[in-house]
N, C-alpha and C positions, 0 to 999 in steps of 0.2 A: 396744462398741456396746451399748445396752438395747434392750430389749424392752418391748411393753406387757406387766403385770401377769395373768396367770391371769382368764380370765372364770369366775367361777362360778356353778354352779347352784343352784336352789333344790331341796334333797334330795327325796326318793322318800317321802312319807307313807305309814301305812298308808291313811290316810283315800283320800290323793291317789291312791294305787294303785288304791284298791277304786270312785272315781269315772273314774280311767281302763278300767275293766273295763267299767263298765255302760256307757259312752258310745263306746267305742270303735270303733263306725261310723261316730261324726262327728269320730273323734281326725283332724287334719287336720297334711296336709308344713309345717314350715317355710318361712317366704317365703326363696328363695335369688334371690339376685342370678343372673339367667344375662351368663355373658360371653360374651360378643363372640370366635365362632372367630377364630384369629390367622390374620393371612393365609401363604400357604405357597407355596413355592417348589422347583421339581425339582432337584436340586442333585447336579453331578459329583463334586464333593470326598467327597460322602455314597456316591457309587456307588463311587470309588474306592478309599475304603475298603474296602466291602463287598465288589468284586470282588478285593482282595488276600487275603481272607480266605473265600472260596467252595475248597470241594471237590468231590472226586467223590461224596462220599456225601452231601451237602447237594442238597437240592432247589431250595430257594429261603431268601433270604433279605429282610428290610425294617428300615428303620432312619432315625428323625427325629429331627434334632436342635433344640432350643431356642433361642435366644440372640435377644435384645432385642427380643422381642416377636413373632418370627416362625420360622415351622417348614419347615427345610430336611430336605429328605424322596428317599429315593429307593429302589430294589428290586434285587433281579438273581434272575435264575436262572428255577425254573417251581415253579407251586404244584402238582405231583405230577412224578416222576419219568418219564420218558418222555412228558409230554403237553405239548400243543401251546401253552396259556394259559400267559404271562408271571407270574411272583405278582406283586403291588403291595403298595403300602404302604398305598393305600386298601381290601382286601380285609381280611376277619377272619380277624384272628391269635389264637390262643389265648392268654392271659397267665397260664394256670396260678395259682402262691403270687402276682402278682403285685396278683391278686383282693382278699389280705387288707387292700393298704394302701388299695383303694379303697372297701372296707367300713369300716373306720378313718377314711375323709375323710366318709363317708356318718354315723358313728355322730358325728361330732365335729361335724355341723350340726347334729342332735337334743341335742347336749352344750348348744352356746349358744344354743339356744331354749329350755335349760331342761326337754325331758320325761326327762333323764335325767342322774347326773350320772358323771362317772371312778368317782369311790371310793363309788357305788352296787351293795349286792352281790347276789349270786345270791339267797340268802333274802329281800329287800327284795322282789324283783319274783314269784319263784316259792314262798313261805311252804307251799305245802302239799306241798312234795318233804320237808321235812323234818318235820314235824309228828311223824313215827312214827321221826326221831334225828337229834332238835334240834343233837345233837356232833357231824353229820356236817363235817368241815373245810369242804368245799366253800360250808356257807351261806354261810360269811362273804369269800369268795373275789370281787374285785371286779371292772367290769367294766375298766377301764386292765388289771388282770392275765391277765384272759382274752386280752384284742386283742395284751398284751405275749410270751405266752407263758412268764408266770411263776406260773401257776394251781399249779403240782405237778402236772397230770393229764397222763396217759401221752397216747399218739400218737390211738391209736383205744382207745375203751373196750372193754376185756378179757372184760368180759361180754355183750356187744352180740353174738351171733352173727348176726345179722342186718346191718350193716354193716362195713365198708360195700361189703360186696355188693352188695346187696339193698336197704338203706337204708330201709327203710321203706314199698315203693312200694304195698303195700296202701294206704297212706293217701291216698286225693284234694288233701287241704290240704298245702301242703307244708310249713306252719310246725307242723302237726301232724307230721310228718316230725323235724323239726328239737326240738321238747320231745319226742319220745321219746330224740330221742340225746342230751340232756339228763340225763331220766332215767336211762340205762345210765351213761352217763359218770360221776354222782358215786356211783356204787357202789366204783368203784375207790380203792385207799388212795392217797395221794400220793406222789408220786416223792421229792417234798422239799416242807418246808412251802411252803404260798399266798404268793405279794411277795417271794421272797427271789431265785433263781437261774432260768435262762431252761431249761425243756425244751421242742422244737418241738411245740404239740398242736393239738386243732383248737378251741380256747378260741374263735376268731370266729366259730363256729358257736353256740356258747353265748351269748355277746354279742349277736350275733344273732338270736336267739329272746329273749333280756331285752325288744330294742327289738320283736321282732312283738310279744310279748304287750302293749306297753303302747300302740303306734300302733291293734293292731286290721288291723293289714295286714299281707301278706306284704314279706320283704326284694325280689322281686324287683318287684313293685310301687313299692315305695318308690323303690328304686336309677334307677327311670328318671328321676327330679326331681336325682338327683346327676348323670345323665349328657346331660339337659338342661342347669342349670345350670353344668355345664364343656365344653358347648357339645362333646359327642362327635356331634355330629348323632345319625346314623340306625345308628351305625359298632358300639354298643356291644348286644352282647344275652347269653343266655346257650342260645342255642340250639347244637343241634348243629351243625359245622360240613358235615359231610356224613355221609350211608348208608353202612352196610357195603359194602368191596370186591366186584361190582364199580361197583356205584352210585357215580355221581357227580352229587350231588344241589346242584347250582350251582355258583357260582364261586367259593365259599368252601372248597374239599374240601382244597390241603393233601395232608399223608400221610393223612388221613381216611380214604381209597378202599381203606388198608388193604395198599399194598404196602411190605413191610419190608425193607431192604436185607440182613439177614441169612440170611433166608428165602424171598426172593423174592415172587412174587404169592398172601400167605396172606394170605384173608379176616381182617379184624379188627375189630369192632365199636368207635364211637366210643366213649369213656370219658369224654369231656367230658357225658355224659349225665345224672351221678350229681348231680340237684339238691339234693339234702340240703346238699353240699359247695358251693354255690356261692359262699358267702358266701368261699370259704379258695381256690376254685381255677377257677370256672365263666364269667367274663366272658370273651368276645370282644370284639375292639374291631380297630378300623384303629391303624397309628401314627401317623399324624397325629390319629384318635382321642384317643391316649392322650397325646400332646406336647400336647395343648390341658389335658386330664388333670391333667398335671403344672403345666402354668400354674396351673390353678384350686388344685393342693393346696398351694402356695407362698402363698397366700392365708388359711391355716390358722391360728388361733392357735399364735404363736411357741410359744410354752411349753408345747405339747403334744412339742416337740421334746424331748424328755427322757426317756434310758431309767429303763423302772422296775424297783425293786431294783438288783439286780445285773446286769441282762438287759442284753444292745445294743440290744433292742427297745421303741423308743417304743410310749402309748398308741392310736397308731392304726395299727399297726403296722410301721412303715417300721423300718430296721437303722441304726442312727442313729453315724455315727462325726464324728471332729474330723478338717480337713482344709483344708490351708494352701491350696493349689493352689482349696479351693472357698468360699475367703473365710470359714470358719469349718461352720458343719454339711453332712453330706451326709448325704441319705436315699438310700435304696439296697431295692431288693430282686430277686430275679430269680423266676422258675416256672417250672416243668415238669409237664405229666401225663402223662407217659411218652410222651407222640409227639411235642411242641412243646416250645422253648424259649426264654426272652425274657429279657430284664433291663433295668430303668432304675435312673436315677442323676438324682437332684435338686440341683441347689444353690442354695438358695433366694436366699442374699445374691448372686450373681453372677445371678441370673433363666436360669440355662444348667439344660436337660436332656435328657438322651440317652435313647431306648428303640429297643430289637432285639428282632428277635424273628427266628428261621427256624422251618421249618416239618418239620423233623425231629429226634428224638433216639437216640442209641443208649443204649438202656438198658443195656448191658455196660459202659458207660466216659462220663467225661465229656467227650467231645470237643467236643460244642454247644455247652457250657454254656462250656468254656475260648474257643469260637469267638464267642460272642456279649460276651465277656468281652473277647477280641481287638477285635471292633470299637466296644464301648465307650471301650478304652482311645485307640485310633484315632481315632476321632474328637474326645477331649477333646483330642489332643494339637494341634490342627487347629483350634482357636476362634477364632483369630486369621482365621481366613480369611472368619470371618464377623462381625470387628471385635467380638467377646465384649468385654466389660468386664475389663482386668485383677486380677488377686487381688489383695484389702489385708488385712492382716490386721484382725482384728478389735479388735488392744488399741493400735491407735496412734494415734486419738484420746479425745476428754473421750468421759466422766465417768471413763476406767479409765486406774489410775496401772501403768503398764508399772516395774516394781522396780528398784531400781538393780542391776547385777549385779554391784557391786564390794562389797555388804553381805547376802550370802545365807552362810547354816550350815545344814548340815544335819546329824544324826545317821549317816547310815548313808551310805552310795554303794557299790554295786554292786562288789565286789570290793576292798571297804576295812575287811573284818572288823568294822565294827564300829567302827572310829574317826570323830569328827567331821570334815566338812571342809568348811573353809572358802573360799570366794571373795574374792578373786581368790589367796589363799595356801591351796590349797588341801592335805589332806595330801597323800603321794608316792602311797599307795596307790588304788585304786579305779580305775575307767575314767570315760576319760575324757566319754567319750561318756555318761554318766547321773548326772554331778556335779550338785548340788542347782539350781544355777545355771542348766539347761536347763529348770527349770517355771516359769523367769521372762523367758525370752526372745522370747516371742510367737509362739513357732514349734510347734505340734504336733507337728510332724516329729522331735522332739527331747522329752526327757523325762529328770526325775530315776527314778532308779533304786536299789532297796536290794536287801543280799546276801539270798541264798533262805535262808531259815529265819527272816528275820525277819518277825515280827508287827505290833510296834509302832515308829513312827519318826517325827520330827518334822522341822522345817524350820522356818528364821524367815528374814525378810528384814528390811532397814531402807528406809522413804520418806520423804521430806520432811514436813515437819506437815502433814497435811492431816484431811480430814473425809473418814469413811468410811462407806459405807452399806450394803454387800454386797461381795460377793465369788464371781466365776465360777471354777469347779472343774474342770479334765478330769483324767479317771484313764487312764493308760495300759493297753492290752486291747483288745477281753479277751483274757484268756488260758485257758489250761483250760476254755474255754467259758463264762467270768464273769468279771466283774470284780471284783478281790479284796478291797477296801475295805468294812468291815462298819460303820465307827463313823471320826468326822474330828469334830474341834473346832478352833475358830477364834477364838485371844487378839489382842488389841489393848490395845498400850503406851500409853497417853497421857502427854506429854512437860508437861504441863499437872499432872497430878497423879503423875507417877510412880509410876503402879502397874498391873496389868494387867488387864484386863478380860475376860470369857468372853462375844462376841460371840455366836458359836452354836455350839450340837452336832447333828450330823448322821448319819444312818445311811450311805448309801449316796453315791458319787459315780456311778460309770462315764463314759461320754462326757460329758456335761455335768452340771454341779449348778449351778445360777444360784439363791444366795444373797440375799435381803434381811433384812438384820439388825433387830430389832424397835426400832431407834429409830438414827439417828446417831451416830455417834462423832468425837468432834471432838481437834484437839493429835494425831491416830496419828503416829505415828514408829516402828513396830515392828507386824511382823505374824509371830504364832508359827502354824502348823498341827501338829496331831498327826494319824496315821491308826494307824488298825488295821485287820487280819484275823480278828482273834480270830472263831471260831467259822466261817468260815469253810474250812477246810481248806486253805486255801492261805496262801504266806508272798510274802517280797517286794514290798510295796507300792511302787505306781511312780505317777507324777505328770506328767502333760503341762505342765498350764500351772494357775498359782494368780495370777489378778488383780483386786486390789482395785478399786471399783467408787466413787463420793462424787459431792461436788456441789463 
């Protein structure tokens, strides 16, 4: 399957930057297309799910699902413990981390209109952080890295004693809030250099202050044209959802009111308050909300679906894995701010998506987070009932030649020392289950695999003559928290001139790498891959699937 090509932006001038400073009261939104709420439906299959998965320590639970165009929705239980109000699906659910991906759909309509672009960096927008140490790592630190969580910068900035407690609330502006914790943050050294491996930080809060300073507006301003334009009605804000216990200040309270199953009725003050963070943890919304949400972010440029470095995390920040069952990519993320817990699951090529949420967490253990994980799974398992589109893979029509698998060699297989082996005679040694064989058979599910300690290891397949243009990548992972692949190249045999060709070199794969080769190649009959780890610290490169791509 292709994609359209990357839209690109016009980069960040000085010039351009210093004419968006002075103007920047009339910096005006992007026109966004609004769509059309999908229509919705109260649905038993969704309740029964949720009621095989309710406990005694669960208050309440909601949960909508996606599939061809309409959103099957339904609730159980109470939005606080001992009171009288049902929760709904239509009330505000906290979505916690769930925040960042919709800051990531918000920053990637400012990407294709052009005021900002992925690989624009921190120094480009804010030049006078570093004036007094030009070497700081961070100038050059971009914004796709920020949203990816591969900046290098720790959790919460180290020197910040003020957040995020406290967060800044002397300041009235809140994006003045948001460039001081800018400030503290690039004090800190980095964990690991900027674009290489994924640490969880709050880089969208940085990303986020890039785009106030250059709109001239605050995020939370801005945000209501994304949740107009994905047609969350009236559903999405970032207000408290209720007062300290014993206040119950509407019908949005939730465990809000502050009583904690562990402790009983102890006063608790809401935490959802902390707006500094809200770019990474602070929207409320309905689930029907958020299922209209997920329609509109399916509407994203493709190619932003791609983790960067070694991360799982794409640039707008969704957990980006390969997935047979969901026709090729899933976006994934879930939240918590210690009293709620939610998770959704995208798949764009099937149009199916799932979001939960309950309305309480234990902070001693993940029980929520396993329970809302329950009824995600639960519910995919159950698409059929709302006539979902079945899964196809994604390599079994044109333009991508699916490989013969009677002509694959590989160097290495997983528990083969170190011998080659070959398809369909393959050696005696290795398992079988990660023979080279498995990165050509369209199935994610399945993967070549080499023994631990190795760094470097190649593959080659044979195809019929054809013309070749590119070439789609998945890297199995991650593992150890990354994905192990530092460096891959990609030879093409031409049966025409007999000799071999260096198509491209590449740093990183992870979940996906979609390749376009800088001109044609015509007569292939051989495709060789090499990868490596090197410098990486870890060994064993492993391979989902490698499919060449032509006309």
């Amino acid at each position: 399957m292709t994609r359209t090509a990357h839209r690109s932006s016009p980069s960040l001038t000085p010039t351009r930057l210093a004419l968006a400073a002075t103007v920047a009261a009339l910096a005006a939104a992007p026109s966004l297309a609004v769509a059309a709420p999908l229509p919705t439906q109260l649905d038993p299959t969704v309740l029964s799910v949720l009621n095989a998965n309710m406990t005694t320590t669960t208050p309440g639970m909601a949960a909508a699902v996606l599939v061809n165009g309409k959103i099957y929705y339904n609730q159980a239980g109470k939005r606080r413990t001992g009171s009288t109000p049902n929760a709904l699906a239509t009330d505000r659910w906290q979505m916690g981390s769930i925040s960042k991906v919709m800051t990531g759909e918000w920053i990637e309509r400012y990407v294709e209109a052009g005021y900002i672009d992925w690989t624009t960096q921190l120094g480009d927008v804010m030049p006078e952080l570093f004036t007094a140490n030009p070497s700081n790592p961070y100038r050059h630190v971009t914004l796709a890295e920020l949203m990816s969580h591969t900046s290098g910068m720790p959790y919460s900035p180290a020197t910040c004693t003020m957040c995020p407690d406290n967060e800044f609330q002397s300041l009235p502006y809140i994006p003045d809030r948001r460039y001081n914790y800018v400030k503290e943050a690039i004090k800190d050294a980095p964990l690991f250099p900027p674009g290489t491996v994924a640490t969880y930080d709050g880089g969208a809060i940085i990303a986020t202050a890039m785009l106030e300073r250059i709109l001239g507006a605050s995020y939370e301003q801005s945000m209501s044209t994304l949740f107009i334009a994905a047609s969350m009605g009236n559903s999405a804000d970032f207000n408290p959802l209720s007062a300290a216990y014993p206040n119950v200040t509407g019908i949005f309270s939730h465990i809000w009111d502050g009583y904690l199953f562990s402790a009983g009725s102890v006063p608790q003050a809401p935490v959802d308050m902390h707006v500094l963070r809200s770019p990474v943890g602070g929207v409320n919304a309905s689930l029907i909300g958020m299922a209209n949400f997920a329609s509109y972010a399916m509407t994203s440029d493709p190619d932003q679906w791609q983790g960067i470095g070694r991360s799982g995390f794409t640039s707008t920040g969704w957990v980006l894995t390969m997935n047979d069952t969901a026709s090729g990519e899933q976006l994934w993320h879930n939240g918590s701010n210690g009293s709620n817990c939610s998770e959704m699951m995208v798949w764009p090529e099937r149009g199916v998506a799932v979001i939960v949420a309950t309305n309480y967490v234990d902070a001693l253990n993940s029980s929520q987070s396993n329970q809302v994980s329950a009824v995600v799974a639960g519910l995919t398992s159950k698409l059929s009932t709302w006539n979902a589109p079945a899964p196809v893979s994604p390599f079994v029509s044109a333009p991508t030649y699916q490989l013969p698998l009677a002509s694959v060699a590989a160097s290495n297989v997983y528990g083969c020392s170190g011998a080659v082996s070959t398809y369909p005679n393959d050696a005696a040694c290795g398992q079988a289950a990660y023979k080279g064989y498995k990165a050509f058979d369209g199935k994610f599910a399945t993967r070549w695999a080499t023994d631990s300690g190795v760094t470097s290891a190649w593959i080659q397949a044979t195809i019929a003559p054809s013309t070749v243009t590119g070439m789609t990548l998945s890297e199995g992972g991650p593992y150890e928290n990354a994905y192990r692949i530092t460096s891959f190249t990609v030879y093409l045999w031409s049966s025409a001139t007999n000799a071999w060709y260096v198509a491209h070199t590449g740093t990183t794969i992870g979940a996906q790498r979609k390749v376009v080769f800088a001109h044609p190649f015509t007569n292939i009959t051989k495709a060789y891959v090499v990868v490596s780890t090197a410098g990486s610290g870890l060994t064993g490169p492993t391979l989902q699937e490698l499919q060449l791509t032509g006309s």
